[in-house]
N, C-alpha and C positions, 0 to 999 in steps of 0.2 A: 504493500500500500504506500508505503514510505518513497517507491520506487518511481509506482504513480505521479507521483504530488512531486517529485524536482522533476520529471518530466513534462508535468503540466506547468511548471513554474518558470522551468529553462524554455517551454515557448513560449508563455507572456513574457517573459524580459526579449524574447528575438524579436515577437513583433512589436514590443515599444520599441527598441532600434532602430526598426524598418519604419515605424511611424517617426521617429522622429528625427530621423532620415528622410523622408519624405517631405517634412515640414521646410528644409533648406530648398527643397526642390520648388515646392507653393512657393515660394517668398521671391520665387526669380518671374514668376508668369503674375499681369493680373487680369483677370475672367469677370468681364462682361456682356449682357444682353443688350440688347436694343429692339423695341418693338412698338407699335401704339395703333391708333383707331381699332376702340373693344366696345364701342356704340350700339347697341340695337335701335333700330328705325323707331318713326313718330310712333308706328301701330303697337310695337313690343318693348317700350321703351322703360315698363314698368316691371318687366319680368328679370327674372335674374338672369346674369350676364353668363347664359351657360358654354358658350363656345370660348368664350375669354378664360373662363375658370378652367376646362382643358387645357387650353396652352398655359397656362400659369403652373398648372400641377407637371408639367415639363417644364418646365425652365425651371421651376424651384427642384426638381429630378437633377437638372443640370447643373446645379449650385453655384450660377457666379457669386463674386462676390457683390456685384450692385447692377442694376437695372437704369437704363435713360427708356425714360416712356415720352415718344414723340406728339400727343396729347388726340384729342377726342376720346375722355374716358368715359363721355355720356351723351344722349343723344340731347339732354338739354340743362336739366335739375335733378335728375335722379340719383345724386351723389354715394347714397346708401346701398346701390347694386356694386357700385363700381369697389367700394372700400369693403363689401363683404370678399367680395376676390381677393384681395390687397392681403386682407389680416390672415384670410383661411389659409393662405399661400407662401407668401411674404414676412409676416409679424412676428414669427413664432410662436404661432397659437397651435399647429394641428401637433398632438404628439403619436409618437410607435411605441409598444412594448417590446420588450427586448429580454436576451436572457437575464434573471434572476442575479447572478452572478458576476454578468460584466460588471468590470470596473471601474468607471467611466468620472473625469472629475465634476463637480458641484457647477450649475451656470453660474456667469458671473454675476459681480453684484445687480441689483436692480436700477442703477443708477448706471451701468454700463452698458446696458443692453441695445441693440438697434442703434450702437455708434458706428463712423464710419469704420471698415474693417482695416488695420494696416498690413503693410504685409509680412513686419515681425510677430503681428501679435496672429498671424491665422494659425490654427490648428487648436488651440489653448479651450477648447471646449469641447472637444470627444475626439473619435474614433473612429465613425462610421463614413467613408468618403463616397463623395457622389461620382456622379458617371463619366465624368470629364478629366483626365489627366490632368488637369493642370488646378481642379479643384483641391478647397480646403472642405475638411470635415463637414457633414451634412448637419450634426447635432450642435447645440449649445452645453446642454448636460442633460443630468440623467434625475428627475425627479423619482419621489416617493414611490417605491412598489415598479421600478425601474419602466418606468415610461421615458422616454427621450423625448425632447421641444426640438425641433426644425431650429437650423440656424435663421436667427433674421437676416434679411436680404434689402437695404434698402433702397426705394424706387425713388428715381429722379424726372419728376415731371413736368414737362412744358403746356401752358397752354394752348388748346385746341380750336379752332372757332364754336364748333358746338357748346364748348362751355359759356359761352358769352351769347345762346340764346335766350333771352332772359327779357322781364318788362311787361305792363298789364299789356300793352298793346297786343306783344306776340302771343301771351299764354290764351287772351280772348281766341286769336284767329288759329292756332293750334286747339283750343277746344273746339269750335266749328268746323276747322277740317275735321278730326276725328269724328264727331259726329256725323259728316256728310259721307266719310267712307265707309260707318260703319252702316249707314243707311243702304248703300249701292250694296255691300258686303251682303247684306240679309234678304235684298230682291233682286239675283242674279238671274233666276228665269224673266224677269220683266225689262227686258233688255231695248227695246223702244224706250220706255217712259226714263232711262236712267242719262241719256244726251245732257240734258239739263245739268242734273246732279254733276257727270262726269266735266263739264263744261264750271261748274261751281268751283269742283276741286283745284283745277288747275288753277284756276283764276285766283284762290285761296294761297295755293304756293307761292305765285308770285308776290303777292300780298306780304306773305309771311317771308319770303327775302326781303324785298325792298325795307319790312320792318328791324328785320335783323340789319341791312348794311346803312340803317338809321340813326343807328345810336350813335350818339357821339361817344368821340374818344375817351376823353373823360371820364363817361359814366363806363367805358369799357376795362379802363386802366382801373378803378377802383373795383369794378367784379372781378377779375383776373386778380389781385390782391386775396379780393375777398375769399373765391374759390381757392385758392392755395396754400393761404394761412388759414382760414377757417373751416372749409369744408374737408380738407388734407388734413394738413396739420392740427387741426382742433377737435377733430373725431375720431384720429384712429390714438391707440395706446401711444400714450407720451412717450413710454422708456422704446416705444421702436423708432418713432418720427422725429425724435431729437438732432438728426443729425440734419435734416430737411429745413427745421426752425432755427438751426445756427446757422445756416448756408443763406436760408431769405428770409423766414420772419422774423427772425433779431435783425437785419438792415432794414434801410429808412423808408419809410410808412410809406405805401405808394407801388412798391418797386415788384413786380413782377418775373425779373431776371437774375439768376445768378449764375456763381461761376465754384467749380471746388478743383482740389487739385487729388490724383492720386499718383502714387509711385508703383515702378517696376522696377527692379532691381540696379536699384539707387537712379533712375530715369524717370522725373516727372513730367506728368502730360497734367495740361489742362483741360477742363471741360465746362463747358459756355452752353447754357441757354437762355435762347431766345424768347419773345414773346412777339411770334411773327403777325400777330394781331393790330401790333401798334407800329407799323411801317415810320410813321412819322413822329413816334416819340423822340423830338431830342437829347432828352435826358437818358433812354436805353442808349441811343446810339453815344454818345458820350463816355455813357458808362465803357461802353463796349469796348471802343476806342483807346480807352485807358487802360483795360484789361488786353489787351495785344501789347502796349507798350509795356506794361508790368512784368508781362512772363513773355520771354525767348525761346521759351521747348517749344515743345508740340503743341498741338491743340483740338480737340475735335468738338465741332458744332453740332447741338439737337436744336432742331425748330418745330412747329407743324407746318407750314406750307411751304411745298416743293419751290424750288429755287427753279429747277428745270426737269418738266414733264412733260412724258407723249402719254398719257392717261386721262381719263375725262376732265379735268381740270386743267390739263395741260390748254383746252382748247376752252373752257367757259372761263376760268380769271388769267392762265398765263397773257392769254390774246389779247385781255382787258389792261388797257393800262390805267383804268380808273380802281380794279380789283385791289385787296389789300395785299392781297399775293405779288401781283406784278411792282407794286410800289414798295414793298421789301426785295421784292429781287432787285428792282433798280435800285434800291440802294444798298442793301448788304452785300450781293453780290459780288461786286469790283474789288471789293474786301476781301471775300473770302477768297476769291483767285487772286491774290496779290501774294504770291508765294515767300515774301518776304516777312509776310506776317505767321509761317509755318502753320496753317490750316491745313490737316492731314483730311479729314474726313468729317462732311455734312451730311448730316439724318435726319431727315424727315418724314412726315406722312400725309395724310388728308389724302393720299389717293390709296384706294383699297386694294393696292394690288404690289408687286415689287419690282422693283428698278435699281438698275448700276447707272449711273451717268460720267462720263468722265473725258477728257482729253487723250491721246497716247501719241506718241512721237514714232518716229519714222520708221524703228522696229516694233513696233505694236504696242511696248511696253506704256502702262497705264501714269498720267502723269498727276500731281498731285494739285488740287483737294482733288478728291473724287466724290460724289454725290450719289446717296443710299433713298429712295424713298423707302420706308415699310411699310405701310399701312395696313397689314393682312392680320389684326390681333383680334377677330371676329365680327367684326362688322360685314357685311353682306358687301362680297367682292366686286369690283368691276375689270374693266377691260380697258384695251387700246382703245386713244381718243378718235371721234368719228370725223373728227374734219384734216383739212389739210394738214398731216403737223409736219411739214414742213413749213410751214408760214410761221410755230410756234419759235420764238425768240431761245437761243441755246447757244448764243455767244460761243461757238466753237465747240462744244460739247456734243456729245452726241451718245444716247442711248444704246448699251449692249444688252439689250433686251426685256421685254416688257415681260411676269410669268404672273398670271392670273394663279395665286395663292395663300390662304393662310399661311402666315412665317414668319418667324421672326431671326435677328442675325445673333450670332454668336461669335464674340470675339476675344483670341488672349494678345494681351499684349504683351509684349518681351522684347530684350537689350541683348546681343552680343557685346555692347560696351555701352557706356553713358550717353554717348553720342549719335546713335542708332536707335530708334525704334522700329521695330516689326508687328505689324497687325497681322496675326490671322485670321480672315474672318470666313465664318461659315452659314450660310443662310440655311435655316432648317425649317420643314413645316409637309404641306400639304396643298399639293396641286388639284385645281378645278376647272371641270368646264362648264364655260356659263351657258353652254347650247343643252345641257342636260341638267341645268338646274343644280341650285348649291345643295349641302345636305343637310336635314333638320340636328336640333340641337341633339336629339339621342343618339344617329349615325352619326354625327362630329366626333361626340365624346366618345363612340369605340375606334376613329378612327382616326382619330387623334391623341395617339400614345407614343411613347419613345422609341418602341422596336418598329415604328409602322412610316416612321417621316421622312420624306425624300430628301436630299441634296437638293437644294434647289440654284445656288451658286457658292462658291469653293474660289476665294482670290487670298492676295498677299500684298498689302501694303509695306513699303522702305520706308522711312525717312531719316533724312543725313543731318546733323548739324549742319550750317553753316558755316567753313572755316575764311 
């Protein structure tokens, strides 16, 4: 028995070795997602966000260390579907039972919890690792009667224009559309008498655009606050969103944007967002301004509206140059191609589908920034734009491919030396076609799991110091 027991003792000390061994190996990569529009439409806008909660329960599978969410988390006000995702996922709320006998160390204190992750401090909360080579432990610790807590993971949000549909004006002409659709909805055999009705609806949408690109700035910049300190930051568990309210709601009352830095193995990159809502806020762009002269690394931009698209938007706001899209591209844009200012990679979404956009030079090779749409984080997909896009504005750029998909990108970063970064990035998810219809929320969720999701693009970002 005796025999037993340093048998079983000499492999828990081989594999804490091998664990902590491992730990120098995490501390060299850092792993993150990038994903966003998880919106359900005006008609389902109140039901839970079931195709977003699958891909969340894969990526929290995939354990980066932090998430940028490029914004549409709602189709308007429904703030409480979006944050039931967040916590069940994200928070460290969901736990596993485990054996009896692992011996796993205590979570950290309460006051450390849902801080940002560094890369000395990963591993320091269990054992269990996620799917991803370059990940840290999937646990924080191991409570009472050996249940394990999900590491917290936390999300870095941009706002989306959906969240800034807001105001008595619109919520009236959104109850009346609903109404009139639900009326056509219940007399589908009386398909004469419904001309009118369908003739109403439409006339309702434009209504309800024109209401939403109404609003003034002002009252936009004070919701976009309000939505991110309050409805964010103010309802989900403090000890996870603490790091989200050091980043912008501890700055100055108003502000919508910010910027945090993380490290790979001793190599800091920045990370900037935007609030591509307010094209002509002076005071973001200033901001912004100031944060490229501040920091010389790297830097990679989240917005929500594409900078450059052949996707439905590419042809209804890029075309527009009154859209708020087009008046942030004109003016962020020249920015962010100004390679002086080391812009590695812009993310965006507002189109439901996924895109590369980028420049390459004479041997093919891709030149920097290069330009991510996601948009595939469960909202009901679209497709390539129907008009001319070659008339759509792309300043040289040009689309390697449009793939109608739920997906989101997976990226590690890492340093051969200080002076180098390397993105790996991997786009993962789930291919559709919209000539056979999307799938209901119950064939998502079986078909949308880990062992089942395609490649959907596989690149490699360089970038050099400047010497």
């Amino acid at each position: 028995m005796r025999k037993q027991t340093k048998i079983f003792l000499l492999i828990i000390n081989v594999i804490i070795v091998l664990f902590l061994f491992s730990q120098e190996l995490y501390a060299r990569a850092l792993h993150f997602i990038a994903y966003g529009d998880t919106r359900r439409d005006i008609k389902t806008r109140e039901k839970p966000q079931v195709k977003h909660n699958a891909i969340a329960k894969v990526i929290r599978e995939r354990n980066p260390d932090f998430i940028l969410f490029s914004g549409d988390m709602v189709y308007c006000d429904e703030f409480e579907r979006f944050l039931e995702v967040i916590t069940n996922n994200y928070a460290g709320s969901k736990m596993v039972t485990v054996h009896p006998h692992l011996n796993l160390p205590p979570p950290p204190p309460e006051g450390d919890r849902g801080r940002t992750f560094s890369p000395s401090g990963r591993g320091t909360g269990g054992g269990i690792q996620g799917d991803n080579e370059h990940s840290p432990p999937l646990v924080e610790g191991v409570g009472e009667g050996g249940e394990l807590r999900y590491k917290t993971i936390p999300l870095y949000p941009v706002i989306g224009n959906h969240e800034l549909i807001f105001g008595e004006k619109v919520d009236a002409i959104i109850k009346d559309l609903l109404e009139k659709i639900g009326t056509v909805n219940k007399s589908k055999e009386q398909v004469s008498s419904q001309s009118g009705l369908l003739n109403d609806i439409e006339t309702l949408k434009k209504n309800l655009y024109l209401a939403i690109e109404s609003i003034p700035d002002a009252q936009l910049k004070t919701r976009s606050r309000r939505v991110l300190c309050d409805e964010i930051c103010g309802k989900l568990d403090p000890a996870y969103i603490s790091y989200l309210k050091e980043v912008l709601c501890e700055t100055k009352d108003g502000q919508s944007w910010y910027s945090f830095v993380k490290e790979t193995d001793g190599l800091k990159i920045k990370f900037i967002a935007l609030n591509s809502s307010l094209p002509d806020d002076e005071e973001q762009f200033q901001w912004f301004l100031a944060e490229l002269k501040q920091f010389s690394g790297p830097k990679i931009v989240f917005v929500h509206y594409p900078q450059y698209s052949i996707g439905f938007h590419g042809c209804l706001d890029l075309m527009d140059n009154k859209s708020k899209a087009s008046r942030f591209r004109d003016r962020y844009a020249k920015i962010f191609n100004n390679t002086t200012n080391n812009i590695v990679l812009v993310i965006s979404g507002h189109e439901h589908n996924y895109q590369r956009i980028c420049k390459t030079d004479q041997t093919g090779s891709m030149q920097l920034p290069v330009y991510i749409v996601s948009g595939g984080g469960g909202a009901d997909l679209t497709g390539q734009a129907v008009c001319d896009t070659s008339q759509i504005p792309m300043d040289g750029f040009r689309c390697l491919g449009l793939i109608v998909a739920y997906q989101f990108i997976d990226i590690v970063a890492n340093t051969d030396d200080k002076d180098n970064l390397i993105l790996t990035c991997k786009v993962l998810g789930l291919q559709c076609d919209l000539t056979e219809g999307l799938p209901d929320d119950d064939t998502f969720e079986r078909q949308f799991v880990k062992d089942r999701l395609e490649l959907i693009d596989d690149f490699t970002l360089n970038w050099e110091k400047q010497k």
